[in-house]
C-alpha distance (Angstrom), angle and dihedral (degrees) to the residues before:
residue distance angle dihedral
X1 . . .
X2 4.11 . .
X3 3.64 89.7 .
X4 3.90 98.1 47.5
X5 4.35 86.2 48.2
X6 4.07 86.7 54.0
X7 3.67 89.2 48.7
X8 3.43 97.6 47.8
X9 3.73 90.0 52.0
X10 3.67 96.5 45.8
X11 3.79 88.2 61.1
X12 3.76 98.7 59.2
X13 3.57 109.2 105.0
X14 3.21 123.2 -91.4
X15 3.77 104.5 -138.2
X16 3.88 87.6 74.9
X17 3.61 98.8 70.7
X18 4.31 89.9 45.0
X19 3.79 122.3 68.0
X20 3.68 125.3 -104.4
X21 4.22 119.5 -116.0
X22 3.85 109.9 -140.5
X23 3.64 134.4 174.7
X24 3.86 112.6 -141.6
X25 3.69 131.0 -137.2
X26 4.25 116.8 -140.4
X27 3.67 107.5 -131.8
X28 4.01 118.3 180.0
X29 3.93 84.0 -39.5
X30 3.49 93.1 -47.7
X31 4.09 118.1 113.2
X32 3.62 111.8 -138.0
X33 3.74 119.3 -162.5
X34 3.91 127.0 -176.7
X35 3.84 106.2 -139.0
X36 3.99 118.0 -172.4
X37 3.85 110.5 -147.2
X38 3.71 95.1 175.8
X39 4.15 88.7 108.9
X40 3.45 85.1 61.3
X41 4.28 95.0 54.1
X42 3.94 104.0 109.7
X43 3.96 111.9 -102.9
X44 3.33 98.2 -119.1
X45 3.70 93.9 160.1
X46 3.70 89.9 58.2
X47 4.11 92.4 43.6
X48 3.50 86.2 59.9
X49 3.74 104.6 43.8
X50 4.41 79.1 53.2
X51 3.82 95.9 48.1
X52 3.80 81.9 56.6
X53 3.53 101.8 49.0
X54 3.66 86.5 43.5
X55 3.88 94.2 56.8
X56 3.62 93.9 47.2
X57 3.92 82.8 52.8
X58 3.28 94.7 51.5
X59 4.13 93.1 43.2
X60 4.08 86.6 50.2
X61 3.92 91.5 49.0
X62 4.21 88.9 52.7
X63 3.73 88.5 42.7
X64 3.71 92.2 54.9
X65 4.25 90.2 42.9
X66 4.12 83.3 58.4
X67 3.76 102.7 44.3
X68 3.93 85.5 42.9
X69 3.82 92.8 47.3
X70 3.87 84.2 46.0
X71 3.82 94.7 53.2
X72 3.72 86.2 50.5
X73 3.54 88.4 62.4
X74 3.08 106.5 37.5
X75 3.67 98.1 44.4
X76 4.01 93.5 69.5
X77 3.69 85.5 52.5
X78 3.88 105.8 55.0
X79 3.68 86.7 39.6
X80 3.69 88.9 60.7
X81 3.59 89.9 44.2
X82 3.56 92.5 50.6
X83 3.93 87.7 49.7
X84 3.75 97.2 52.6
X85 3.96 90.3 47.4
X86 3.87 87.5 51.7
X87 4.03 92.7 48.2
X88 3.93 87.0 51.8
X89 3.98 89.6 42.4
X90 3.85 82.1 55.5
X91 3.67 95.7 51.4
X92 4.27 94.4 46.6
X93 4.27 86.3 46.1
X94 3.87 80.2 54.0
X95 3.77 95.5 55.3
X96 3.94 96.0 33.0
X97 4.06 97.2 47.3
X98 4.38 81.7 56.3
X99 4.37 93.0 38.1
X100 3.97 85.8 -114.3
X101 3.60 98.4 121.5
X102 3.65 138.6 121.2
X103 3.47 127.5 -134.4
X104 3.96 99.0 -157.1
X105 4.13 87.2 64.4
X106 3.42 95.1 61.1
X107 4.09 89.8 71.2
X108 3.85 93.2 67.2
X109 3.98 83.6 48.5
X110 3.87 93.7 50.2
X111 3.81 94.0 44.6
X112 4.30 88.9 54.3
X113 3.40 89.3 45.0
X114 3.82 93.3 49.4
X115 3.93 99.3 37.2
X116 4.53 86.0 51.2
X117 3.74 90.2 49.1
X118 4.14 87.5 49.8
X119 3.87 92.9 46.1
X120 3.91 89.3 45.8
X121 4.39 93.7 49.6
X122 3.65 90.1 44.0
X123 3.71 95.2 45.5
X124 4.00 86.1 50.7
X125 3.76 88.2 42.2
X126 3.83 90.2 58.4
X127 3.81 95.9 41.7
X128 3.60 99.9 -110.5
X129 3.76 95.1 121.8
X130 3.61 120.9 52.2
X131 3.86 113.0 -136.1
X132 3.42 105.7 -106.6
X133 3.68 86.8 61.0
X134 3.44 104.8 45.8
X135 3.83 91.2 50.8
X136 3.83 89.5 46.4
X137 4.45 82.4 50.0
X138 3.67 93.1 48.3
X139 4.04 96.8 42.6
X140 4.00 85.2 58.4
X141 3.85 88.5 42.5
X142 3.96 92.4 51.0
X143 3.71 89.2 49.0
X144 3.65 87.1 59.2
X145 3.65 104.2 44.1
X146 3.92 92.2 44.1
X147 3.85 82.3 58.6
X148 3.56 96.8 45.0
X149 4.21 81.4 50.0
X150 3.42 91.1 57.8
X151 3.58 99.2 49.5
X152 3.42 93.8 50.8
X153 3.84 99.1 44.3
X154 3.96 82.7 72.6
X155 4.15 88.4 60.6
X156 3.97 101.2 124.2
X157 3.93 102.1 158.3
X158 3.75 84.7 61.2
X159 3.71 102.6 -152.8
X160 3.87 136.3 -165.2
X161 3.87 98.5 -59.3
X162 3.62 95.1 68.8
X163 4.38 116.0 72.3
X164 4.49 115.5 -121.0
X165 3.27 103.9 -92.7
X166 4.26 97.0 43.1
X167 4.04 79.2 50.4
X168 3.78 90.8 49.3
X169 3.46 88.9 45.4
X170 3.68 103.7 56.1
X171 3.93 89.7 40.8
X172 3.68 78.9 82.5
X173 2.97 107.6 43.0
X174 3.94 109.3 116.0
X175 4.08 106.9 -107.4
X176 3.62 119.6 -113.7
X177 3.99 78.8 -134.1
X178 4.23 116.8 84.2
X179 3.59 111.0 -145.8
X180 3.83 119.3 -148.4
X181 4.16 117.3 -154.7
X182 3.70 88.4 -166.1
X183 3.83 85.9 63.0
X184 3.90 95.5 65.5
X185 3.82 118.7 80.8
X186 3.79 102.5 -172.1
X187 3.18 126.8 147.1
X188 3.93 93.3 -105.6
X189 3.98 87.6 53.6
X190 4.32 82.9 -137.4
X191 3.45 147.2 64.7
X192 3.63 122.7 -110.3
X193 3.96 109.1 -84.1
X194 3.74 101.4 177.2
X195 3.93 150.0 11.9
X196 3.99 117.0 -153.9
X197 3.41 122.9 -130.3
X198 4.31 105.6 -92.4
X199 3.38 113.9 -61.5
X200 4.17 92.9 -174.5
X201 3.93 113.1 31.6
X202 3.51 118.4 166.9
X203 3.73 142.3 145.6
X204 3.92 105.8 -112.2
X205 3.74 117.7 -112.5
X206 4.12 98.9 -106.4
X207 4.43 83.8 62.7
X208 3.93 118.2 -144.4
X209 3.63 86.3 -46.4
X210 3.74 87.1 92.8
X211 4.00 107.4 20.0
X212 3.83 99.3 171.0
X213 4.41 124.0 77.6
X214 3.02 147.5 71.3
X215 4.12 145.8 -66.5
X216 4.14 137.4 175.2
X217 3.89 146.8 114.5
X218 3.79 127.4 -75.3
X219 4.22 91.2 -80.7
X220 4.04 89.6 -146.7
X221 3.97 127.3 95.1
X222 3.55 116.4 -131.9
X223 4.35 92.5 21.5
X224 3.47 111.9 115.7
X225 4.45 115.4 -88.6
X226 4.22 102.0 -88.4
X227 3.40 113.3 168.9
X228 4.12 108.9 -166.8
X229 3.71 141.6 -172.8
X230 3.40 119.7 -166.8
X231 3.90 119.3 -171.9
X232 3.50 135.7 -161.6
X233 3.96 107.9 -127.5
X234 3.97 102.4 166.1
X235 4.21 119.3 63.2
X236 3.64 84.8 -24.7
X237 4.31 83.6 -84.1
X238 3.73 108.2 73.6
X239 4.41 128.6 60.5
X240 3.40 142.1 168.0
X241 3.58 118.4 -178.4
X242 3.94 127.5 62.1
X243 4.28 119.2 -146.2
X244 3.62 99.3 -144.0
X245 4.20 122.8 -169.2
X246 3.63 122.4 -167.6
X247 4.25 97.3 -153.0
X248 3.28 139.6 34.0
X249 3.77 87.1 -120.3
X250 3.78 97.4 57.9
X251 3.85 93.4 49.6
X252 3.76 93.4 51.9
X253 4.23 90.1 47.3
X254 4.18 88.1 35.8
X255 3.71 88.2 -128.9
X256 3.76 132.4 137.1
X257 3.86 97.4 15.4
X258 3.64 126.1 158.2
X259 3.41 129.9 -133.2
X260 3.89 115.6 -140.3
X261 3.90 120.9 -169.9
X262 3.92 114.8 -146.4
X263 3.50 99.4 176.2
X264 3.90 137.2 0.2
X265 3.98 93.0 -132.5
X266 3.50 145.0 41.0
X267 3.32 100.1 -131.3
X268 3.82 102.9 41.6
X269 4.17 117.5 118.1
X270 3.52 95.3 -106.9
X271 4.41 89.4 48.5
X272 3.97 113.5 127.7
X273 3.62 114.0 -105.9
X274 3.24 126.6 -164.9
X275 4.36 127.9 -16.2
X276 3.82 99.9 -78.8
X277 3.68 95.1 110.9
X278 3.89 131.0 138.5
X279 3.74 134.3 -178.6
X280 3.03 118.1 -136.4
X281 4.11 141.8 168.1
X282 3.79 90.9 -24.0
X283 4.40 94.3 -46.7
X284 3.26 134.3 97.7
X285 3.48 116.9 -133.4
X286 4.10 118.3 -159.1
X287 3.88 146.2 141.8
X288 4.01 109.4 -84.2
X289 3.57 117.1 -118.4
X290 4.40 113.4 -82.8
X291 4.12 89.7 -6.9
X292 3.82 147.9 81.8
X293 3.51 82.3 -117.9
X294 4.30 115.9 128.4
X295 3.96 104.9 -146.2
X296 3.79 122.0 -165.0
X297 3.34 127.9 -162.9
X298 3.56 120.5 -159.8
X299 4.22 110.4 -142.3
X300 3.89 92.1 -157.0
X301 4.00 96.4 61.6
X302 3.84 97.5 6.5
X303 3.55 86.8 -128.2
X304 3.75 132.6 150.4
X305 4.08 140.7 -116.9
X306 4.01 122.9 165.4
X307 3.66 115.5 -172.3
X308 4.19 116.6 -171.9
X309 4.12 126.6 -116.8
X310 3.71 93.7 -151.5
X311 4.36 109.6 -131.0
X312 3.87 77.3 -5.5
X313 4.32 98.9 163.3
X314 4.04 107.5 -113.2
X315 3.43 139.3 177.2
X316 3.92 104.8 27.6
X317 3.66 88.6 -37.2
X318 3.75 99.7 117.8
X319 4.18 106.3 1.1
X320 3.89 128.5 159.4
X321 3.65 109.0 -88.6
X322 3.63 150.3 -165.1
X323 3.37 128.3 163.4
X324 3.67 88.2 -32.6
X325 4.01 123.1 13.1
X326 3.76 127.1 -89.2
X327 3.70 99.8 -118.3
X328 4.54 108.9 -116.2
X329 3.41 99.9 6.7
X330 3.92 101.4 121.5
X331 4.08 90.9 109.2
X332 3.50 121.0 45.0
X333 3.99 129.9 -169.2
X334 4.00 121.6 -155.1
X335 3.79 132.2 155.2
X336 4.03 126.0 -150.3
X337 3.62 127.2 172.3
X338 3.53 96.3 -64.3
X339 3.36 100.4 47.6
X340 4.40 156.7 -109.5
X341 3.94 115.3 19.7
X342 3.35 137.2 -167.7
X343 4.08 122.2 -158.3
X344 3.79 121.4 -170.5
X345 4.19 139.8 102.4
X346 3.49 139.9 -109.1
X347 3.74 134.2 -148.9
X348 3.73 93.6 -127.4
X349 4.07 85.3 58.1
X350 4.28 86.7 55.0
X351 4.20 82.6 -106.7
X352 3.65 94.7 -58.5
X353 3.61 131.4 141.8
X354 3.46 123.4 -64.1
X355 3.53 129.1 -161.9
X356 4.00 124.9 -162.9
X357 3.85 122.8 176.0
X358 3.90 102.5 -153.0
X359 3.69 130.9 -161.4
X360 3.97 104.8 -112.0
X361 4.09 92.9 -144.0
X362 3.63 101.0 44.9
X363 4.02 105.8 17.6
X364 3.50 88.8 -128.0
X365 4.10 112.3 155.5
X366 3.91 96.2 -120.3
X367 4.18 90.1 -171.5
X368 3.76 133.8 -14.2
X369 4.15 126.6 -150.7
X370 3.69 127.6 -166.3
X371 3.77 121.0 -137.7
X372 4.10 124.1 -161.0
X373 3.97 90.4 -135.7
X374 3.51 112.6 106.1
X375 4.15 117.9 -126.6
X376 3.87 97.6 -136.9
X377 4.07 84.8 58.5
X378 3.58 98.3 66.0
X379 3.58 128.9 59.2
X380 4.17 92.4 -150.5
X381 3.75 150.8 3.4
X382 4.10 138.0 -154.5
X383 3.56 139.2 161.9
X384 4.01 133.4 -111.1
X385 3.82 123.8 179.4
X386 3.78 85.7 -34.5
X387 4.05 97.1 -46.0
X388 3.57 115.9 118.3
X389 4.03 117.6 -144.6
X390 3.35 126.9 -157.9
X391 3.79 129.0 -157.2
X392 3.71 131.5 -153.3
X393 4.27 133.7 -169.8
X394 3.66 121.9 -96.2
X395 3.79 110.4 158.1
X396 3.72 131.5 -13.8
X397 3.98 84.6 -95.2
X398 3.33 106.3 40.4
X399 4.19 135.1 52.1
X400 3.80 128.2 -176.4
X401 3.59 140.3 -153.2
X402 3.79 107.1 -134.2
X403 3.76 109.1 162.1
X404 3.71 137.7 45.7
X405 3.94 137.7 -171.8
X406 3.57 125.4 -163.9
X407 4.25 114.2 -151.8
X408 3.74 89.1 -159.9
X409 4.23 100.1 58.0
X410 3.84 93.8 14.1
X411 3.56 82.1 -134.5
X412 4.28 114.9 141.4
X413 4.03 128.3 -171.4
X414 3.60 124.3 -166.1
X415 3.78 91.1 -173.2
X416 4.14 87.4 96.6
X417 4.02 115.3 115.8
X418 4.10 105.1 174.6
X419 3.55 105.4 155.3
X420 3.66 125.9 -161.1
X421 4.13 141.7 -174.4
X422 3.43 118.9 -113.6
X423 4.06 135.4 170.0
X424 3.99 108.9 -121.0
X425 3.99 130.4 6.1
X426 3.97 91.4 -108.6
X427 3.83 108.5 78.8
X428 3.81 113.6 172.8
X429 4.09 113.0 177.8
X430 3.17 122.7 24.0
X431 3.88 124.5 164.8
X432 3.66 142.2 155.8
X433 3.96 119.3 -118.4
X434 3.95 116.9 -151.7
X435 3.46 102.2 -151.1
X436 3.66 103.0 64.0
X437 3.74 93.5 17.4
X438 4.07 91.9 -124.9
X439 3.38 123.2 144.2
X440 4.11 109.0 -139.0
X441 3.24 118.3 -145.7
X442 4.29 128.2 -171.4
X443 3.59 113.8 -165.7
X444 3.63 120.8 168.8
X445 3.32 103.1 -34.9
X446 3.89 91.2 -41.4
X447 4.27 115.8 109.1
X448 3.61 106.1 -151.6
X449 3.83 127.0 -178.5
X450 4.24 126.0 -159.6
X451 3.52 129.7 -169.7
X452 4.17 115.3 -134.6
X453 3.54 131.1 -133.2
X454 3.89 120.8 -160.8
């Protein structure tokens, strides 16, 4: 206010604090003088022109108050944001520096980082930030998101975030890992190099009606030839009966099947859930109803053994996935040369693969490894000479196995690209038998069969 009050007084003119030089005029001895007082007339047009300027003053000094009362506010709260983004940075670097980490968490992280950068821009955009604080806001931010970036550019099981053709894309993209053949020792001596077109497709005998189970061969040399389907008939999760055949022949011409009852109920402890099923010497091997329990019921006696996968995932927990998750598929049964599997992930292992080699009498877990690929990023799992393979989507038609671990050498690639056809995106089982070296294959409602090629 001082400063606008000298102003105003420095404008008034000047010639009204300086006297005035007249020449008078002698009229009947009077002196007559002509005196201008307009210097001395108010400025009104210059008062007003001040009061303006001084209200727009006054106008920009309250403007500057609120966007500096509003920084002080706002300040605390992206700093907090910036903290909590940091503290879940920490937590992702964690997982990533050991090759634990998920994929799927880093959308959360993306959308923070996003949504802070958008509150900051806008925030500058509206004048509520000064510039030397929104530049020192967004350097922090960049730091963060070119981390973030960088954690993400090493992403190769490409999961649900990321559009078809970007996850086609980076399926070929060369790995950053070198893979070594002469660093397996499986029984095959080499990786799997190609899966035929189907040798066996055919719709199962329940129809569409029920579209989710299982099918395959009796997995053990020297047991008599079985060929089974077993369907799910309850929430397409839960069965109870097994369709046995005893020949090739009948199972191709659905003739002469047997029906075998393993439990009375649904719901019952010793129930089916879900399609990881295998036959094998005689037993059928399958996750127990509402546990990580492995049940196996033995066709000869129809008797029953359970045997425990200790922190074993269940119940939706850690299934196969796409897109969208293949209802019960946390535990997984296959059989290879050497013998009973089980497939599934633990929380301790970050939700990764777990491998368990089980004895096939007692369901004892005879050794367990721990893979680095994460469960949710495959759609399916089996066993060869003690290699697990993983598969992963590409089109509704086609699947491909694109990762491989080997039990003996704990080493893993994800370098593999075997594609093969299939009938509908949704596959459920799929395991490999070793006495006809097949690869069977159930796929909504469809049974499919493949021969390998190492």
């Amino acid at each position: 206010m001082v400063w606008v009050l000298l102003l105003l007084i420095s404008q008034l003119p000047l010639a009204a604090s300086s006297p005035q030089r007249v020449r008078g005029v002698l009229l009947q001895d009077t002196c007559v003088c002509q005196i201008n007082f307009s210097a001395w007339d108010f400025p009104v047009q210059e008062y007003e022109e001040l009061l303006s300027l001084f209200q727009k003053c006054t106008e920009s000094l309250d403007e500057l108050k609120t966007q500096t009362n509003l920084t002080h506010f706002k300040m605390p709260l992206f700093l907090a944001t910036i903290n909590n983004i940091t503290k879940h940075l920490r937590q992702f670097e964690y997982i990533n520096n050991r090759g634990l980490y998920n994929p799927l968490n880093f959308i959360v992280l993306d959308y923070e980082v996003g949504d802070l950068g958008g509150q900051i821009a806008d925030a500058h955009k509206k004048q509520t930030l000064d510039a030397s604080t929104a530049k020192g806001l967004n350097a922090e931010l960049s730091s963060i998101r070119l981390k973030v970036q960088n954690m993400q550019k090493y992403d190769k099981f490409n999961l649900l975030a990321l559009r078809d053709h970007i996850r086609k894309l980076k399926n070929r993209l060369e790995s950053c890992r070198h893979y070594d053949k002469t660093q397996l020792d499986q029984c095959s001596k080499a990786l799997l190099s190609n899966i035929s077109s189907p040798v066996v497709t055919q719709r199962n005998p329940y129809g569409t009606t029920y579209p989710f189970g299982a099918w395959g061969k009796e997995s053990r040399h020297g047991s008599p030839e079985l060929y089974w389907v077993q369907s799910l008939q309850s929430s397409n999760m839960y069965g109870i009966t097994l369709r046995t055949y005893s020949s090739f022949q009948d199972f191709v011409m659905s003739t002469n099947h047997k029906d075998i009852s393993v439990t009375s109920s649904y719901t019952t402890t010793n129930s089916i859930q879900g399609p990881g099923t295998v036959l094998y010497n005689q037993s059928l091997y399958y996750n127990c109803y509402k546990s990580r329990n492995i049940c196996k019921f033995d066709l000869k006696t129809n008797t029953f053994l359970h045997g425990a996968l200790p922190d074993a995932g269940h119940d939706n927990k850690f299934p196969y996935c796409y897109y969208s998750c293949y209802t019960a598929t946390d535990i997984d049964l296959s059989v290879d040369e050497t013998g009973l599997w089980a497939i599934y992930a633990t929380e301790e292992n970050y939700g990764n693969i777990v491998i368990s080699k089980l004895n096939s009498v007692t369901l004892a877990i005879v050794q367990t490894w721990k893979t680095k690929l994460f469960k949710k990023s495959v759609t399916n799992a089996f066993m060869v000479c003690g290699v697990l393979y993983a598969t992963r989507y590409l089109s509704p038609k086609l699947e491909e196995v694109f990762y491989a671990f080997d039990t003996v050498t704990g080493h893993d690639t994800n370098t593999l690209s075997v594609p093969f056809e299939k009938i509908s995106s949704d596959i459920q089982n799929l395991h490999y038998n070793p006495t006809d070296q097949r690869l069977y294959l159930f796929n909504y409602a469809y049974m499919l069969a493949y021969e390998l090629t190492f």
